[in-house]
PAROGU-171170 format. One record per residue (C-alpha): chain; residue in three letters; residue number from 0; x, y, z. Coordinates in steps of 0.02 Angstrom, whole numbers. Layout:
residues N
(A,ALA,NUM,(X,Y,Z));
...
end
This chain:
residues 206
(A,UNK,0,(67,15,1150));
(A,UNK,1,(42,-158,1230));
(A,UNK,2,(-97,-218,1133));
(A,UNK,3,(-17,-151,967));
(A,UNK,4,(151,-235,1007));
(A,UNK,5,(42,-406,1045));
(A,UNK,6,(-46,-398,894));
(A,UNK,7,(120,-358,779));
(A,UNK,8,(185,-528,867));
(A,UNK,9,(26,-609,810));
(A,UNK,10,(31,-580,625));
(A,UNK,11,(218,-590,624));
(A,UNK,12,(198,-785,676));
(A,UNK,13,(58,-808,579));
(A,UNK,14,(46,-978,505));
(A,UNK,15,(-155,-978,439));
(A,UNK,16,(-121,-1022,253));
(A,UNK,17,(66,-1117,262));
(A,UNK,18,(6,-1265,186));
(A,UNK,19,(-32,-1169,7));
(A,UNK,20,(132,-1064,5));
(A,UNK,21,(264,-1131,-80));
(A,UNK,22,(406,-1040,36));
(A,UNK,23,(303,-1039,189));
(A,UNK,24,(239,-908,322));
(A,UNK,25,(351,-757,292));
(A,UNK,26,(224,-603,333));
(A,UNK,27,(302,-448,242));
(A,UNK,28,(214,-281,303));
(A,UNK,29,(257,-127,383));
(A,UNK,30,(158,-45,512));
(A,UNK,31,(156,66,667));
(A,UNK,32,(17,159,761));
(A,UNK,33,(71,357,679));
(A,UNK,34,(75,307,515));
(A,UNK,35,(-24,460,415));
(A,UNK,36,(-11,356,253));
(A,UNK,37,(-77,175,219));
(A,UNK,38,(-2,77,60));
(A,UNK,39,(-109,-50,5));
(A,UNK,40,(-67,-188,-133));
(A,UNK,41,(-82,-362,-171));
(A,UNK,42,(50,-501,-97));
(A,UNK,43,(248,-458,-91));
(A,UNK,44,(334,-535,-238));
(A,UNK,45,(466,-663,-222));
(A,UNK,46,(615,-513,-211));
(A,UNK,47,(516,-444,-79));
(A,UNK,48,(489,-634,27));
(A,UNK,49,(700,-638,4));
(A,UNK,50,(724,-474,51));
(A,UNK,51,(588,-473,178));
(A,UNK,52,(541,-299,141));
(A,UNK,53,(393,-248,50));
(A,UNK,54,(423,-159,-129));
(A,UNK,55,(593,-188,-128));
(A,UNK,56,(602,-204,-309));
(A,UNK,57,(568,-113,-465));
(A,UNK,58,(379,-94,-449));
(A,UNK,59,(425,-16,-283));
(A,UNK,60,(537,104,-363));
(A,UNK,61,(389,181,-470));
(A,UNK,62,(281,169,-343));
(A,UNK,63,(388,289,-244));
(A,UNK,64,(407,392,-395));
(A,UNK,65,(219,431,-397));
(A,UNK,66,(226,453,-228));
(A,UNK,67,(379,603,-226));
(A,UNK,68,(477,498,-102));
(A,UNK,69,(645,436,-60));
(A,UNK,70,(659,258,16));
(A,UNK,71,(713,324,163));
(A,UNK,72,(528,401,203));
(A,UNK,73,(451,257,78));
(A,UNK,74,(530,132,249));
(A,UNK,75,(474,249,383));
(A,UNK,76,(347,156,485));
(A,UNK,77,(280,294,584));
(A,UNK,78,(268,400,433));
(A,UNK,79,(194,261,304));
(A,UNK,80,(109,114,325));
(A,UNK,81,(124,-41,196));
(A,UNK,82,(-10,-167,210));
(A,UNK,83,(-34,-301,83));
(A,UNK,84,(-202,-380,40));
(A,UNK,85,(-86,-550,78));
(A,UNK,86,(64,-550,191));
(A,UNK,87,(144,-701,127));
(A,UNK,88,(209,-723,-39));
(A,UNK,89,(59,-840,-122));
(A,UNK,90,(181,-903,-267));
(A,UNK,91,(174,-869,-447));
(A,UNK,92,(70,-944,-582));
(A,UNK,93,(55,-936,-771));
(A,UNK,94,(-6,-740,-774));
(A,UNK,95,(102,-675,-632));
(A,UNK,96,(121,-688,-449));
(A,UNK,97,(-45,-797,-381));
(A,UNK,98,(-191,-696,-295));
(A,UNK,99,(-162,-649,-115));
(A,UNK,100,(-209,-807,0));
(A,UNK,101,(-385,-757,54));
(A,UNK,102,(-379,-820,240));
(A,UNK,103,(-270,-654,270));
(A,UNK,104,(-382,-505,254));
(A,UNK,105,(-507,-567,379));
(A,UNK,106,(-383,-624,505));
(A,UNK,107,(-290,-461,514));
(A,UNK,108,(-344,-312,408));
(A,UNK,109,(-475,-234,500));
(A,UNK,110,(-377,-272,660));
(A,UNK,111,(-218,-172,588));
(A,UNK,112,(-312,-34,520));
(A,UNK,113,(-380,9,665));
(A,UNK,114,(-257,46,763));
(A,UNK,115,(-209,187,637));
(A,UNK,116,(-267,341,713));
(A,UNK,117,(-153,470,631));
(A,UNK,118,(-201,422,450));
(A,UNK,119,(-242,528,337));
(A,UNK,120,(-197,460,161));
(A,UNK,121,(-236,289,91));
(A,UNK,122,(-171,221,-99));
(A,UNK,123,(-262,90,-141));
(A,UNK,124,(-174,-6,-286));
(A,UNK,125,(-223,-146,-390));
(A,UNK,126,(-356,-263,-431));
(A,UNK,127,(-378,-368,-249));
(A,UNK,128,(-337,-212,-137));
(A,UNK,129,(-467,-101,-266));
(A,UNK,130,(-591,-254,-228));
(A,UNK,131,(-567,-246,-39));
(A,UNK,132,(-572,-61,-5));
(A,UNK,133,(-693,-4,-151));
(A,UNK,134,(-840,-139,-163));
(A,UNK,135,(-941,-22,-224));
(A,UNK,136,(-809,10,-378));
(A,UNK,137,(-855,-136,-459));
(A,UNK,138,(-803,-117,-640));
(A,UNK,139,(-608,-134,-716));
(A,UNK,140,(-459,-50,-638));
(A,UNK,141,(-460,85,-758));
(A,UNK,142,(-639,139,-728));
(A,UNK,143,(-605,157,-525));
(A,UNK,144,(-427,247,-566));
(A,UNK,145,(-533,363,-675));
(A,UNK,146,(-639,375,-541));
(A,UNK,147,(-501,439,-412));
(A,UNK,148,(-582,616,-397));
(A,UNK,149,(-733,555,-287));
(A,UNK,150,(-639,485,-168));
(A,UNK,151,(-487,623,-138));
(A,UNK,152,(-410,663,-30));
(A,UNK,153,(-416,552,95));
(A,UNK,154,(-428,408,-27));
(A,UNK,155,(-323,385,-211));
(A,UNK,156,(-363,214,-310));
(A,UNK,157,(-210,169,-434));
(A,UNK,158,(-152,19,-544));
(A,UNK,159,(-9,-77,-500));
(A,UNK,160,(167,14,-523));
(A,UNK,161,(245,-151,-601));
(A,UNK,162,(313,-166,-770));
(A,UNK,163,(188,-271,-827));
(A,UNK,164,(75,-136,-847));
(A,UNK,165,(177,-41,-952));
(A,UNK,166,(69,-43,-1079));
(A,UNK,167,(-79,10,-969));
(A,UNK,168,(21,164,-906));
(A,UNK,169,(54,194,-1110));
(A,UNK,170,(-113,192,-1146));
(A,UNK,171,(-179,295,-1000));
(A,UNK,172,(-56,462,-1007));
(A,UNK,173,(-171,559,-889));
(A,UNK,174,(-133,459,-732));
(A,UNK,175,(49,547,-763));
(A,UNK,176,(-33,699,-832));
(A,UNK,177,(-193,732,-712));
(A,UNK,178,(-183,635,-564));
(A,UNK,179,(23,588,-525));
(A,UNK,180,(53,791,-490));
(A,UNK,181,(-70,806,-356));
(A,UNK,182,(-33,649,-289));
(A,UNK,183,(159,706,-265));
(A,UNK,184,(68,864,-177));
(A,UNK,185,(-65,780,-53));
(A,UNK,186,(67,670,-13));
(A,UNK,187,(211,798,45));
(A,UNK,188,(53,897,124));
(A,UNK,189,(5,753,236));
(A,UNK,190,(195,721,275));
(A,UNK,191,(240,917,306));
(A,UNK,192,(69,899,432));
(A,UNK,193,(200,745,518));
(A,UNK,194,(339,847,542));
(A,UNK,195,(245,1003,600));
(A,UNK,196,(141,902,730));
(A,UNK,197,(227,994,863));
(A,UNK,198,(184,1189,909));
(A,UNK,199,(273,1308,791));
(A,UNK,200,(267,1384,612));
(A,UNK,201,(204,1290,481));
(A,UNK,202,(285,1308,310));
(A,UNK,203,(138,1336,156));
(A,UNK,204,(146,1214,32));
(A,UNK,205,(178,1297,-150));
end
């Protein structure tokens, strides 16, 4: 518990990219050791650098939704792990919020994920995370989403949960239809597996 408490210290005061962020070092994650469930997205937003809490804001609210979730277990960190591909918030652009600052994946990811022994779910969502944790999936974000059935259960690619793909989530009903239901299922599953880690009865899921 040492080694994991050193290393939270570490990327809390890490300062690799400060010069390129325009509100400086603020790392935004949420992590402990039991986590079953690893979050994975891009950078946290500007709400989320004020707030200093990661999908505090409407994207997070959907994202939750898909998930079957209150905020209360969403903020859990020995239930659910939130790891951006960037901890800092990497400022916004023309398009959107800038790319996640690439000196932050190889300084801490591997590091992090590591010390998650317990997991047993990982959403991998958007573009940059998609990149990092599917090379192989090479193609657009709606090909690998499509592709979500080679790679469950342990594993569930999805696009972003913010507004601005709205039109996306219009134009693609059965991520709603075909994959949101069973996510809402392997999700309680792996949670119910949490709470019945101790020596007793274990409820069936229906």
């Amino acid at each position: 518990m040492a080694t994991f408490q050193i290393l939270l210290d570490e990327v809390r005061g890490c300062s690799l990219c400060s010069e390129h962020l325009p509100l400086g070092p603020k790392p935004i994650f949420q992590f402990h050791p039991r986590a079953r469930i690893l979050v994975v997205a891009q950078a946290p937003g500007r709400k989320a650098h004020e707030a200093g809490l990661p999908f505090s804001d409407v994207s997070g609210d959907r994202l939750r939704e898909w998930m079957g979730i209150t905020p209360e277990v969403f903020y859990n960190p020995e239930r659910i792990a939130l790891l951006p591909m960037g901890f800092c918030y990497p400022g916004t652009g023309k398009g959107g919020d800038l790319p996640p600052r690439p000196e932050c994946a190889p300084a801490w990811r591997e590091q992090l994920i590591g010390q998650l022994k317990q997991l047993r779910l990982t959403l991998v969502i958007g573009r940059y995370a998609l990149s990092y944790h599917l090379p192989e999936a090479r193609g657009p974000v709606t090909s690998t989403v499509q592709s979500w059935r080679e790679h469950w259960p342990s594993l569930v690619p999805l696009p972003h949960p913010s507004p601005r793909n709205n039109m996306w989530l219009r134009r693609n009903p059965w991520l709603e239809k075909d994959l949101l239901p069973l996510l809402r299922a392997r999700v309680a599953e792996v949670l119910e597996g949490d709470a019945y880690s101790s020596p007793g009865p274990r409820r069936q899921l229906r």
